[in-house]
C-alpha positions as protocol buffer text, in pm:
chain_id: "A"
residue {
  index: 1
  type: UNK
  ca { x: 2526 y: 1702 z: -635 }
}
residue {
  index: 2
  type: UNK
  ca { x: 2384 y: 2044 z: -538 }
}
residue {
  index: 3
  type: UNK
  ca { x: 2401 y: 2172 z: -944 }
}
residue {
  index: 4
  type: UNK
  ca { x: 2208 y: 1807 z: -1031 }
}
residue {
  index: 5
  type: UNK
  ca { x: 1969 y: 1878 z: -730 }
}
residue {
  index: 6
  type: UNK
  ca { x: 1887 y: 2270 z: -786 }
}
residue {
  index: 7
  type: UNK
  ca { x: 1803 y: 2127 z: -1165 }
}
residue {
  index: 8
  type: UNK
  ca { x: 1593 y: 1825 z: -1100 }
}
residue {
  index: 9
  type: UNK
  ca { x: 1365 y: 2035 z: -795 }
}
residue {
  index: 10
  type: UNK
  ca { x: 1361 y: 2368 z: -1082 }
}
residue {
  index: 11
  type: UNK
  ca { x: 1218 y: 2113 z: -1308 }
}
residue {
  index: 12
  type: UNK
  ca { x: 944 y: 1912 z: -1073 }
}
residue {
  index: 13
  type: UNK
  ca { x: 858 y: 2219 z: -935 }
}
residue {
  index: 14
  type: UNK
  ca { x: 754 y: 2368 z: -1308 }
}
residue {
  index: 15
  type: UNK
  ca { x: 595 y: 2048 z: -1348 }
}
residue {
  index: 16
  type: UNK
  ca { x: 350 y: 2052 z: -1073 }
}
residue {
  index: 17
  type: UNK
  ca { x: 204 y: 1664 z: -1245 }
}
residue {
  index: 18
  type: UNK
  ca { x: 525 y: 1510 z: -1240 }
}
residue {
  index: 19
  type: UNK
  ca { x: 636 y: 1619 z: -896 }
}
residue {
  index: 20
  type: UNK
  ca { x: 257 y: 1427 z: -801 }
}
residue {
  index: 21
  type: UNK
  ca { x: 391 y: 1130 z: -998 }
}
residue {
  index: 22
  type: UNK
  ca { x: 685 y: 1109 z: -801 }
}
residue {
  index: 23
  type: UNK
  ca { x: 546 y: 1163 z: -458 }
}
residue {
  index: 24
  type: UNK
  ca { x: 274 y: 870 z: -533 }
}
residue {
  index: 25
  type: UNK
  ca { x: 578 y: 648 z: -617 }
}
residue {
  index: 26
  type: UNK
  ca { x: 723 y: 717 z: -316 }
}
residue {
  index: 27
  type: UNK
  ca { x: 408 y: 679 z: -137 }
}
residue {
  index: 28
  type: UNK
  ca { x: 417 y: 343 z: -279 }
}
residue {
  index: 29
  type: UNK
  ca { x: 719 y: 195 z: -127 }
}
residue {
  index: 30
  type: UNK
  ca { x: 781 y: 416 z: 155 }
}
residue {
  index: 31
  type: UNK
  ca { x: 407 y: 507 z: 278 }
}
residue {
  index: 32
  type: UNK
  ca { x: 536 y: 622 z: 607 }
}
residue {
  index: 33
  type: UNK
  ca { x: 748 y: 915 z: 678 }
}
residue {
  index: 34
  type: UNK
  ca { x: 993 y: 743 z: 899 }
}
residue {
  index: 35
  type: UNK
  ca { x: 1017 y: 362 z: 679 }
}
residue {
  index: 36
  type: UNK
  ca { x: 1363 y: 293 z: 660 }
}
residue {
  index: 37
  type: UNK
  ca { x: 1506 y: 355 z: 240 }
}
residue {
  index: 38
  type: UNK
  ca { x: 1694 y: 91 z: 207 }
}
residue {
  index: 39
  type: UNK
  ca { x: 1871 y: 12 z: -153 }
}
residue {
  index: 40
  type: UNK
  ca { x: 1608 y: -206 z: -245 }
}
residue {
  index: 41
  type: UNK
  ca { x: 1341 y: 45 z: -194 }
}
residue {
  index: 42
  type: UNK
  ca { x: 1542 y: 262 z: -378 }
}
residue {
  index: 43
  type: UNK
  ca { x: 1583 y: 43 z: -654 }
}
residue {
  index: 44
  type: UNK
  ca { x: 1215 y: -50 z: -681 }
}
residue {
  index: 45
  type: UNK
  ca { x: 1177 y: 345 z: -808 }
}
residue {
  index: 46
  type: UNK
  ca { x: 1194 y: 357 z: -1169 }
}
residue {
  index: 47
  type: UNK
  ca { x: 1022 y: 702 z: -1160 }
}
residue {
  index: 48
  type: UNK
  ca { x: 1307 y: 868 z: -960 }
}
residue {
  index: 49
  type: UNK
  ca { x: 1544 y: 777 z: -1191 }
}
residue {
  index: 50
  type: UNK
  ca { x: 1328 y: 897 z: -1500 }
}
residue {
  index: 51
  type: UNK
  ca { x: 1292 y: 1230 z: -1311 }
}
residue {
  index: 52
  type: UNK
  ca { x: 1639 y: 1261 z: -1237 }
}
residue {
  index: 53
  type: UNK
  ca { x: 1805 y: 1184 z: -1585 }
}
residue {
  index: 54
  type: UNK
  ca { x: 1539 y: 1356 z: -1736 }
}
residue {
  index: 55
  type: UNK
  ca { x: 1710 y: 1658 z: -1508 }
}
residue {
  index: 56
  type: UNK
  ca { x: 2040 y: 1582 z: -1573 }
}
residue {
  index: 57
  type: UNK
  ca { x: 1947 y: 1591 z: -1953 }
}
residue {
  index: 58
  type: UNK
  ca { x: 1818 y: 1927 z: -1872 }
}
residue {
  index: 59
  type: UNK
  ca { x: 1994 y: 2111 z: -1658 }
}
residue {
  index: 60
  type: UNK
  ca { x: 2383 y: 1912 z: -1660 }
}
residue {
  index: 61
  type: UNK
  ca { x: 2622 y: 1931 z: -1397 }
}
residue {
  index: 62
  type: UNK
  ca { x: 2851 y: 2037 z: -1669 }
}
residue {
  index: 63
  type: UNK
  ca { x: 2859 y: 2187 z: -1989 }
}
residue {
  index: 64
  type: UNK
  ca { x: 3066 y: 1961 z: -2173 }
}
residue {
  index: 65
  type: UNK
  ca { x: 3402 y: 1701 z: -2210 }
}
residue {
  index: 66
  type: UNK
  ca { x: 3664 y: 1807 z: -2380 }
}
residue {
  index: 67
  type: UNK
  ca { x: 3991 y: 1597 z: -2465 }
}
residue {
  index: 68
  type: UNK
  ca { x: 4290 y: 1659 z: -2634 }
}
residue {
  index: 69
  type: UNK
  ca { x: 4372 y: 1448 z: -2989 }
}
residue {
  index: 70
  type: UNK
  ca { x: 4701 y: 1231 z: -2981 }
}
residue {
  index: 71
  type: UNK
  ca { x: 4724 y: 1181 z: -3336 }
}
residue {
  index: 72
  type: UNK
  ca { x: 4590 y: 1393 z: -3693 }
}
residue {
  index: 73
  type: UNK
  ca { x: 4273 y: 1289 z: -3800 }
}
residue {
  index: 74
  type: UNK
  ca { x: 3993 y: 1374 z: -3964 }
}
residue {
  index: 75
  type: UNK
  ca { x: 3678 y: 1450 z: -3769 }
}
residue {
  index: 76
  type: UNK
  ca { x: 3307 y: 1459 z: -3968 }
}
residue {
  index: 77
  type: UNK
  ca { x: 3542 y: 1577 z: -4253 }
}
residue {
  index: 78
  type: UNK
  ca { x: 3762 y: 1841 z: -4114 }
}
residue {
  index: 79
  type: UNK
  ca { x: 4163 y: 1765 z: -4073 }
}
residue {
  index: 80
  type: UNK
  ca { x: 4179 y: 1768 z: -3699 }
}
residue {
  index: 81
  type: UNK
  ca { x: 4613 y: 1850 z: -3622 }
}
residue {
  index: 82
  type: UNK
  ca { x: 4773 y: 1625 z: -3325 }
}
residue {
  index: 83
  type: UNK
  ca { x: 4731 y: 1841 z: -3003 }
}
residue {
  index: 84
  type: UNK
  ca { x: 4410 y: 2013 z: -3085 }
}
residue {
  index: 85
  type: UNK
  ca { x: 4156 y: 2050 z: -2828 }
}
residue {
  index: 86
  type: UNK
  ca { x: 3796 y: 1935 z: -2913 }
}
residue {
  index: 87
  type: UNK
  ca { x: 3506 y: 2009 z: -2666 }
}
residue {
  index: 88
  type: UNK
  ca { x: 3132 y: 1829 z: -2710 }
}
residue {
  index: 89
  type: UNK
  ca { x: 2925 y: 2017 z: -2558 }
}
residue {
  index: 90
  type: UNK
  ca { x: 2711 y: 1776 z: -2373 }
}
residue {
  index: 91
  type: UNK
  ca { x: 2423 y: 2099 z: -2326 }
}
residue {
  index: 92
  type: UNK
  ca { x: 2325 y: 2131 z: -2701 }
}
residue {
  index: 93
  type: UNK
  ca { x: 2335 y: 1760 z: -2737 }
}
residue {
  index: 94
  type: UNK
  ca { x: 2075 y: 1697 z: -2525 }
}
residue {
  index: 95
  type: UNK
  ca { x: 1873 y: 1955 z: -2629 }
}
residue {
  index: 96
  type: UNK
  ca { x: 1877 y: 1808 z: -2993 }
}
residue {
  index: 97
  type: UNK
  ca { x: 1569 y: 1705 z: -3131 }
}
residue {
  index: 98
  type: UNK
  ca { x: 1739 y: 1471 z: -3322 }
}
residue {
  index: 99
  type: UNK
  ca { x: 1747 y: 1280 z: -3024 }
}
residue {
  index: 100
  type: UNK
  ca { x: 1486 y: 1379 z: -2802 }
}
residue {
  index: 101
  type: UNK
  ca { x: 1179 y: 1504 z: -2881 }
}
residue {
  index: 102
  type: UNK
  ca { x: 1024 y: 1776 z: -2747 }
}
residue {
  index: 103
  type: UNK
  ca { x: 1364 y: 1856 z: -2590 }
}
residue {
  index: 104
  type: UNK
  ca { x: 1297 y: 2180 z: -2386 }
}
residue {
  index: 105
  type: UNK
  ca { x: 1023 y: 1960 z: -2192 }
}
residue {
  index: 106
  type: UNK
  ca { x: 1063 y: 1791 z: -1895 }
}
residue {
  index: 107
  type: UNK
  ca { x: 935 y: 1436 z: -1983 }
}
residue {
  index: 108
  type: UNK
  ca { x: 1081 y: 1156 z: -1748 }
}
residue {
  index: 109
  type: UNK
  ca { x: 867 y: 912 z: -1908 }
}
residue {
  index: 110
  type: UNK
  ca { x: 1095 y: 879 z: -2181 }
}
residue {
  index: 111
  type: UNK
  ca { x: 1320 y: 687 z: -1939 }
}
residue {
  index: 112
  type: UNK
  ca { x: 1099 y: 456 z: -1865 }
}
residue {
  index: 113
  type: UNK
  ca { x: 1160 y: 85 z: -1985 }
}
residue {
  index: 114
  type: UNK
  ca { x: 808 y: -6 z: -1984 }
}
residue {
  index: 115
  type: UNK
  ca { x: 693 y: 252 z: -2265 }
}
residue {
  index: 116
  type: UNK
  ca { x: 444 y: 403 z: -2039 }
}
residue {
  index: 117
  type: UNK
  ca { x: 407 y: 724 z: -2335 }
}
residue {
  index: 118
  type: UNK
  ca { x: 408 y: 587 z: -2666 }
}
residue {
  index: 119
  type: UNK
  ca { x: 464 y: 925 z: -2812 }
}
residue {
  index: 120
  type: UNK
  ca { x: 857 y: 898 z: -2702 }
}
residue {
  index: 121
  type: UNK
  ca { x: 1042 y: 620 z: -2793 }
}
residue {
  index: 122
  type: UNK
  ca { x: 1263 y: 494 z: -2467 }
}
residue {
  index: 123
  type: UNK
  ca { x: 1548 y: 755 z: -2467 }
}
residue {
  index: 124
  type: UNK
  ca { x: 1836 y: 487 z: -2409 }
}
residue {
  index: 125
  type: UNK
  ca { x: 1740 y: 332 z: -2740 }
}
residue {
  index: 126
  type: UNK
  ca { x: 1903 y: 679 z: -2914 }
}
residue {
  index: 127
  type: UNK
  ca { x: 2207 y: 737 z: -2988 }
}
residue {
  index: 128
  type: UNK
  ca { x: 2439 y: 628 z: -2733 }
}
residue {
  index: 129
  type: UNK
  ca { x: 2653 y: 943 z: -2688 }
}
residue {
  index: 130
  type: UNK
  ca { x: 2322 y: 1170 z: -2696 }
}
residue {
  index: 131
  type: UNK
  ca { x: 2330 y: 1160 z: -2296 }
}
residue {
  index: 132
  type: UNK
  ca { x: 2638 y: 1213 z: -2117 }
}
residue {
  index: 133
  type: UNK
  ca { x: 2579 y: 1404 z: -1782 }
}
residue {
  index: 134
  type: UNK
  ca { x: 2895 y: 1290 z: -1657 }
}
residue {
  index: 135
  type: UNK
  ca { x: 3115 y: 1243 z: -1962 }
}
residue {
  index: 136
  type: UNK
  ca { x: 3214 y: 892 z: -2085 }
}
residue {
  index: 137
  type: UNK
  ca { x: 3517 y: 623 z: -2065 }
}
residue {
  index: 138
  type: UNK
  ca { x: 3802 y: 608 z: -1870 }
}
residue {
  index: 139
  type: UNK
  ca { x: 3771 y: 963 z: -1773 }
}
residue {
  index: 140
  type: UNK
  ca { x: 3413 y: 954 z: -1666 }
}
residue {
  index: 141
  type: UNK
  ca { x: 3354 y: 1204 z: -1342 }
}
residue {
  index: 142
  type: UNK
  ca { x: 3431 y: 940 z: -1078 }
}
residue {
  index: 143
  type: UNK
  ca { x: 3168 y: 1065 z: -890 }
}
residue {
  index: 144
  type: UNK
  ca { x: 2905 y: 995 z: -1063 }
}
residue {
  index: 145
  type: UNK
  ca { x: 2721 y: 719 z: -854 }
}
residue {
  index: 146
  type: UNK
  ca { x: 2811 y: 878 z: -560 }
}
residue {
  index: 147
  type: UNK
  ca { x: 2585 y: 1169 z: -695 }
}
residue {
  index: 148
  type: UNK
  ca { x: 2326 y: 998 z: -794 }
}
residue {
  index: 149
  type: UNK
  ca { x: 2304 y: 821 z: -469 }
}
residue {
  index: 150
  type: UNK
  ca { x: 2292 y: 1162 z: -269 }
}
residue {
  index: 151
  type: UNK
  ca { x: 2046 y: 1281 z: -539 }
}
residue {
  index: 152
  type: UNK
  ca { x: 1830 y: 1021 z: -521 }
}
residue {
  index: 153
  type: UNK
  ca { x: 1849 y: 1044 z: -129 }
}
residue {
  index: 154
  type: UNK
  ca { x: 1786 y: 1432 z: -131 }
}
residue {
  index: 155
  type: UNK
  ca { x: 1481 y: 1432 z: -385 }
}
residue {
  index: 156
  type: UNK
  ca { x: 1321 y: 1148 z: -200 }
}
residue {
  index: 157
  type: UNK
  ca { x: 1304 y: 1332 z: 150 }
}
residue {
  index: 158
  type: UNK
  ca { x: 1231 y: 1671 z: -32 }
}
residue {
  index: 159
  type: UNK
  ca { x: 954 y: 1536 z: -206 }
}
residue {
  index: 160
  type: UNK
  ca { x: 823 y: 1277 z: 55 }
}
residue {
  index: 161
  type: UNK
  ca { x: 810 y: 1625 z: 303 }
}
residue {
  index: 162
  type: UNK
  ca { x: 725 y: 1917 z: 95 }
}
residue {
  index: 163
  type: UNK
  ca { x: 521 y: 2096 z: -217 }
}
residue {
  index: 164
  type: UNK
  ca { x: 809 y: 2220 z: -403 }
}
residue {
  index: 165
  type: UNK
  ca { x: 711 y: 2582 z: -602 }
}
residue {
  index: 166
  type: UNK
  ca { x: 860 y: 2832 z: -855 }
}
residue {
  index: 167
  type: UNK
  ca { x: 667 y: 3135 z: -880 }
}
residue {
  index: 168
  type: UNK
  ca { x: 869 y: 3331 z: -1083 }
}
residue {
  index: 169
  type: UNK
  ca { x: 997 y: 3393 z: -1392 }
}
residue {
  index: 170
  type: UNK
  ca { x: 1228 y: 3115 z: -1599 }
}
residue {
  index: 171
  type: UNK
  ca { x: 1559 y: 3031 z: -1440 }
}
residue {
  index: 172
  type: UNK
  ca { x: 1788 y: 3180 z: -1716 }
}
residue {
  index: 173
  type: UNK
  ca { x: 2141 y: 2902 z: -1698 }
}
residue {
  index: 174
  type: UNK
  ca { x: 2519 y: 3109 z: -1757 }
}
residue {
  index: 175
  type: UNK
  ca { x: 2759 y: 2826 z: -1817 }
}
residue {
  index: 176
  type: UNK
  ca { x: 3112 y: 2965 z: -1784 }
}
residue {
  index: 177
  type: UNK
  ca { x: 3460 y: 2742 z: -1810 }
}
């Protein structure tokens, strides 16, 4: 949760227009400071969630999944041997432009059902392993609502209660495993 949140508040505070957007949706369904969020408030928020996959796309929890293969086979044309370890890194994915455009932007509308930027096409209309902030299947990070419950919860009392800044340089990411 803290990883997700540090990315998502790096990302509306660099994007000064967004972070607006977001406060006027919350505005909108919770116009005073101590309204109680209840799940359907939080569910009437499609821009929160835009703003937080739109993090998570940018700045992942994790760098990638790896698994291990039971059986030979042959992967995108390369004889893969039983036993081999094979990581996708989930980072460079969604940083493809194959997939997203204008990947090294933070554009939340492109999560948004309703089309609201026609210049890019609803991003869960791609490829369905192009996003995959918390891996996939049966090994999935069991977490993963939790966190975006907590995240959700965080951003909308940071942003309901403060300007959030950056007035430095770019946050430079080291990814280690």
């Amino acid at each position: 949760t803290s990883s997700a949140a540090l990315g998502i508040l790096y990302c509306l505070a660099k994007n000064q227009d967004k972070q607006e957007k977001l406060r006027e949706e919350l505005k909108q369904i919770l116009p005073n400071k101590d309204d109680e969020l209840t799940p359907e408030k939080i569910r009437n928020m499609p821009y929160l969630r835009a703003v937080i996959k739109e993090g998570l796309r940018l700045y992942p929890p994790t760098m990638g999944t790896e698994r291990s293969i039971n059986e030979d086979l042959v992967l995108s044309g390369h004889q893969v041997p039983k036993g081999t370890r094979v990581l996708m890194n989930i980072f460079l994915l969604q940083k493809d432009e194959k997939y997203f455009p204008q990947p090294e932007k933070f554009i939340p509308e492109r999560w948004l059902k309703d089309k609201t930027d026609p210049q890019f096409p609803y991003a869960s209309d791609g490829h369905p392993f192009a996003y995959l902030p918390f891996g996939f299947g049966p090994r999935m990070c069991i977490g993963r609502r939790f966190v975006e419950l907590q995240t959700e919860v965080f951003l909308i009392q940071i942003i309901r209660s403060f300007k959030v800044e950056w007035n430095y340089p770019d946050m430079k990411i080291k990814s280690m495993m």
